[in-house]
C-alpha positions in Angstrom: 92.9 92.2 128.3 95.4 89.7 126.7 95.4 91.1 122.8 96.8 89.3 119.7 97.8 91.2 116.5 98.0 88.8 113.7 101.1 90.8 111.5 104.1 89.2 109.7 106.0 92.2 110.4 105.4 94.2 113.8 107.7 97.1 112.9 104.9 98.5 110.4 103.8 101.8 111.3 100.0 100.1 112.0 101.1 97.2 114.1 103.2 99.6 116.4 100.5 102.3 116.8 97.6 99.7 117.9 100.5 97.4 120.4 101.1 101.2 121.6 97.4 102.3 121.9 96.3 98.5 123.5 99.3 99.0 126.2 99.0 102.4 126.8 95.2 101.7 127.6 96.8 98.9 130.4 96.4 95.4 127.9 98.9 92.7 127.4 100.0 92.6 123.4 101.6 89.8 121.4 101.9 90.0 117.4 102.2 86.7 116.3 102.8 86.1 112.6 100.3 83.9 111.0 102.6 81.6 108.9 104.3 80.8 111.3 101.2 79.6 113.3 99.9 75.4 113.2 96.9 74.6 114.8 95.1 71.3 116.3 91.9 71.2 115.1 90.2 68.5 117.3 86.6 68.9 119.0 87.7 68.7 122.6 90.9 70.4 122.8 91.7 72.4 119.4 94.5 74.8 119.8 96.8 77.1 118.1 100.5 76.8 118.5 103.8 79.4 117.2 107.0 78.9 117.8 107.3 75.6 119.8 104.2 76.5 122.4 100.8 76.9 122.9 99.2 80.0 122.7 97.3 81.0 125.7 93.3 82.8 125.2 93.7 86.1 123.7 90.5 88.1 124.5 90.2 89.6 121.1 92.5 89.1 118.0 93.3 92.4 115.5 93.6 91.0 111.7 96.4 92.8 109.9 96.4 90.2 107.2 98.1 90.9 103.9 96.2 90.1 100.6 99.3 87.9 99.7 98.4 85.5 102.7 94.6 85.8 102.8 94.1 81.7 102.7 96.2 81.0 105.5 95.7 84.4 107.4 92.0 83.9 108.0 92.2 80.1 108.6 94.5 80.8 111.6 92.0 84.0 112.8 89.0 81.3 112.4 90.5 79.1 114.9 91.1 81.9 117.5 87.4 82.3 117.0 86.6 78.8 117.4 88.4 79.6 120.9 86.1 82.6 121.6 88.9 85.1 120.8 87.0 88.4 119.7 88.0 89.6 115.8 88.4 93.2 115.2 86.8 91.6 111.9 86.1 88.5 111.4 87.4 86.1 109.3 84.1 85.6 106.8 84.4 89.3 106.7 87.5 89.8 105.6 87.3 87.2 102.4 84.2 88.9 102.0 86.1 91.9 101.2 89.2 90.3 99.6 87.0 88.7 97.0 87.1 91.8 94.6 84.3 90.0 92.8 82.2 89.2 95.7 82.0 92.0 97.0 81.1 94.1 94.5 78.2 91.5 93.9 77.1 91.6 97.5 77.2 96.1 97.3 75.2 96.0 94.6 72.5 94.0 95.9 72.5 96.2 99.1 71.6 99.0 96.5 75.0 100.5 97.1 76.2 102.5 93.5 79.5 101.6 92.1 81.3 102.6 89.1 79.5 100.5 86.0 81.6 96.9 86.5 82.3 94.0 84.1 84.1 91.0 84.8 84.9 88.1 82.8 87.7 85.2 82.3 88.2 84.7 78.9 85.6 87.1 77.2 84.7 85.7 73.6 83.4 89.4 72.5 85.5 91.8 73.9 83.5 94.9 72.1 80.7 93.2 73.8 82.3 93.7 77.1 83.6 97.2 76.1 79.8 97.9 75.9 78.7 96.5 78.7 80.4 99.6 81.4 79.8 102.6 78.6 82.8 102.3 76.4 85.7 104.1 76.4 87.7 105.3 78.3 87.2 102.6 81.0 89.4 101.5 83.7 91.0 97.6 83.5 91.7 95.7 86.5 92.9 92.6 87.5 91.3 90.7 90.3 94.2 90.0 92.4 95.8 93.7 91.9 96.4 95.5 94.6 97.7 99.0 95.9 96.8 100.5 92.3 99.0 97.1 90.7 97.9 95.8 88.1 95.0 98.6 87.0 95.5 100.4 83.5 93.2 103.0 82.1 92.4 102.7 78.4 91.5 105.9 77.0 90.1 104.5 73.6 88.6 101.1 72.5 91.6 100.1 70.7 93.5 100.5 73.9 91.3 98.6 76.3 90.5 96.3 73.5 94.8 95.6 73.6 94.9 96.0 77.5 92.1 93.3 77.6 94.0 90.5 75.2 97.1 91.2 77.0 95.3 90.1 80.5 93.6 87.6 79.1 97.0 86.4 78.1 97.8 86.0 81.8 95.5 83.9 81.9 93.6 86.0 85.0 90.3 87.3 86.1 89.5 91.0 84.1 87.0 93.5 86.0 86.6 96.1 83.5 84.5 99.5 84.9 83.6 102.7 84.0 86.1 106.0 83.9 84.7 108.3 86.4 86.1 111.4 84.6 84.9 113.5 87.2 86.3 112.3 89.8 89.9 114.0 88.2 92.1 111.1 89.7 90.9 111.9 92.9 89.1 109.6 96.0 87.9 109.8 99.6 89.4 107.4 101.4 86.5 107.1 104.8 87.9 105.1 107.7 85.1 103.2 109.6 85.5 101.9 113.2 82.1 100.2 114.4 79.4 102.8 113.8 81.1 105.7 113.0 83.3 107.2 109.6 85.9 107.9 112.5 88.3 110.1 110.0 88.0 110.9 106.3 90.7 112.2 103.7 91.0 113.2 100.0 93.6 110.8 98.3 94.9 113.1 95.1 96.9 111.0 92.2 100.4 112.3 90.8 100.8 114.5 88.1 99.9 112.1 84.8 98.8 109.2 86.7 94.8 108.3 87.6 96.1 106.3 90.8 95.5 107.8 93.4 97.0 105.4 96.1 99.7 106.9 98.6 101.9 103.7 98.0 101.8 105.2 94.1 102.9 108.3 94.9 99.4 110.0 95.4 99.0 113.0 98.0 96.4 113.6 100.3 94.3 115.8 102.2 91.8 116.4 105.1 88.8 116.3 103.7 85.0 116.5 105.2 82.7 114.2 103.4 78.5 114.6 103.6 75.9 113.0 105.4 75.2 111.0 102.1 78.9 109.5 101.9 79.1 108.6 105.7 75.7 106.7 105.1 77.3 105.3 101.6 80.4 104.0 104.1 78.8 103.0 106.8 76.5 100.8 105.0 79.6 99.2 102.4 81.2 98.4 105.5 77.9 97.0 107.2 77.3 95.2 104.2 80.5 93.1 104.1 80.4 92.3 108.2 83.1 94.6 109.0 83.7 96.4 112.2 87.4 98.5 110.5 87.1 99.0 107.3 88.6 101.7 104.6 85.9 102.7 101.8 86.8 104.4 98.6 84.5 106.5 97.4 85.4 108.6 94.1 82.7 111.7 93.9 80.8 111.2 90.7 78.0 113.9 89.0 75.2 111.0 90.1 76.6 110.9 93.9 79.2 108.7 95.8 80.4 105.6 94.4 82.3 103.2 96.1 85.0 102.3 94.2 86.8 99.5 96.7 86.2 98.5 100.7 89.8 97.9 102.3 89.5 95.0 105.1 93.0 95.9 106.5 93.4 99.6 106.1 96.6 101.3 106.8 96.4 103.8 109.1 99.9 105.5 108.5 98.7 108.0 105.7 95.4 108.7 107.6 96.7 109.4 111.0 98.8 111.5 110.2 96.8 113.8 107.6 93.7 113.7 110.0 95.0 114.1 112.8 93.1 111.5 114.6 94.4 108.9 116.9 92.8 105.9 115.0 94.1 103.2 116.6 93.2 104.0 119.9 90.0 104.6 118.4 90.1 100.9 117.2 91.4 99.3 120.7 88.0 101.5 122.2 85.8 99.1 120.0 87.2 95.9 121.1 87.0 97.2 124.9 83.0 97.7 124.2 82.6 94.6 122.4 85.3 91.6 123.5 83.6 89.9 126.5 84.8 86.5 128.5 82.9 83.7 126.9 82.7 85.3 123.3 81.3 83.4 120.4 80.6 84.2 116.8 77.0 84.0 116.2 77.8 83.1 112.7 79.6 80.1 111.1 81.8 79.6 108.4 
């Protein structure tokens, strides 16, 4: 097969493992950058060009979209759709997930548990939204945060009252949830390929910090989850329309939560604590599932 990654930098660890997986498995790989794609969007002849050419049909394209370019990212992967290029997620999917909002909203009405969650712009009663997840200590977020950026946790009212002002300040989107104390800075991070939780590991936060991201310093471990978080992450990542997916789940005293479903995992710290050869795993899927003459049955 003829194989696009969609990266703006082909030397990360997870661009080089699925170009190495795809070729090793006999397929022909290209990462493209997506900024630096154009496209001709015309109803008998739209097309996708990069560099000074035309791109030829790539039977499936692989995502690896950055939050940072999301608008333009998914625009370019919705035309290689509209060309009957199979996604290794599509593109609906993966503003699904980006919208922090969204798709909290759309796991909830799945009857998927989260932490307690409030969100607001410009709250005129702060207490009121205090109240609203359980009080203190509570975790404050901003919307477009990512990698454990721009997320505080406010261990008394007066602090997440303070924390709250100085976001609003920035004139940004506040998502205020509860402090799973149990959970002792610690998460399972489930990777999910198609039907299966294909490798699972415990992601533990530094010494003083609640984070418990790798990029923050975190450490992790193998880890095996139950039958009750597989079903939890298998049906976060069914719920948003995605085929990859990474879903948090922090282990509370009520059961799993899911605290956050990754659209474009990395699969650096996961490979290597698991042990499993991910990426192949991920090439495997489009094999089964990218066929000549593919077309999204869904629009947008």
């Amino acid at each position: 097969m003829n194989i696009a990654i969609l990266s703006r930098d082909g030397a990360l660890w997870s661009c080089r493992r699925l170009r190495e997986a795809a070729q090793r498995r006999g397929h022909r790989v290209e990462v493209i950058d997506p900024l630096s794609c154009y496209m001709s969007i015309n109803p008998r002849a739209s097309s996708v060009h990069y560099k000074g050419r035309r791109l030829p049909h790539y039977d499936a394209v692989i995502p690896r979209i950055g939050s940072a370019i999301t608008f333009y990212g998914t625009a370019v992967l919705r035309q290689f759709e509209m060309l009957g290029s199979y996604p290794l997620n599509e593109s609906v999917a993966i503003t699904r997930a980006r919208d922090k909002l969204r798709s909290l909203q759309l796991l909830a009405r799945r009857g998927i548990d989260l932490p307690v969650t409030g969100f607001a712009h410009s709250p005129d009663d702060t207490h009121d939204l205090i109240e609203m997840v359980g009080g203190a200590p509570l975790v404050v977020k901003l919307v477009e945060g990512t990698q454990g950026i721009g997320v505080v946790l406010a261990e008394t009212r007066q602090a997440a009252e303070s924390v709250i002002d100085a976001f609003r300040g920035l004139n940004a989107h506040i998502l205020v949830q509860e402090y799973i104390k149990e959970a002792r800075g610690r998460d399972i991070r489930c990777l999910v390929v198609g039907d299966q939780v294909v490798a699972a590991i415990e992601r533990q936060a530094k010494e003083g910090d609640f984070r418990s991201n790798l990029h923050r310093g975190g450490v992790a471990r193998r880890v095996e989850i139950t039958p009750q978080e597989r079903d939890v992450a298998l049906g976060a990542a069914t719920t948003l329309g995605l085929d990859v997916a990474g879903v948090d789940i922090l282990r509370a005293d009520r059961g799993p939560l899911v605290m956050e479903v990754n659209a474009s995992p990395g699969l650096e710290g996961i490979e290597k604590v698991s042990g499993v050869d991910i990426a192949s795993l991920m090439i495997g899927w489009i094999e089964r599932h990218a066929r000549p003459g593919f077309s999204l049955k869904t629009g947008g």
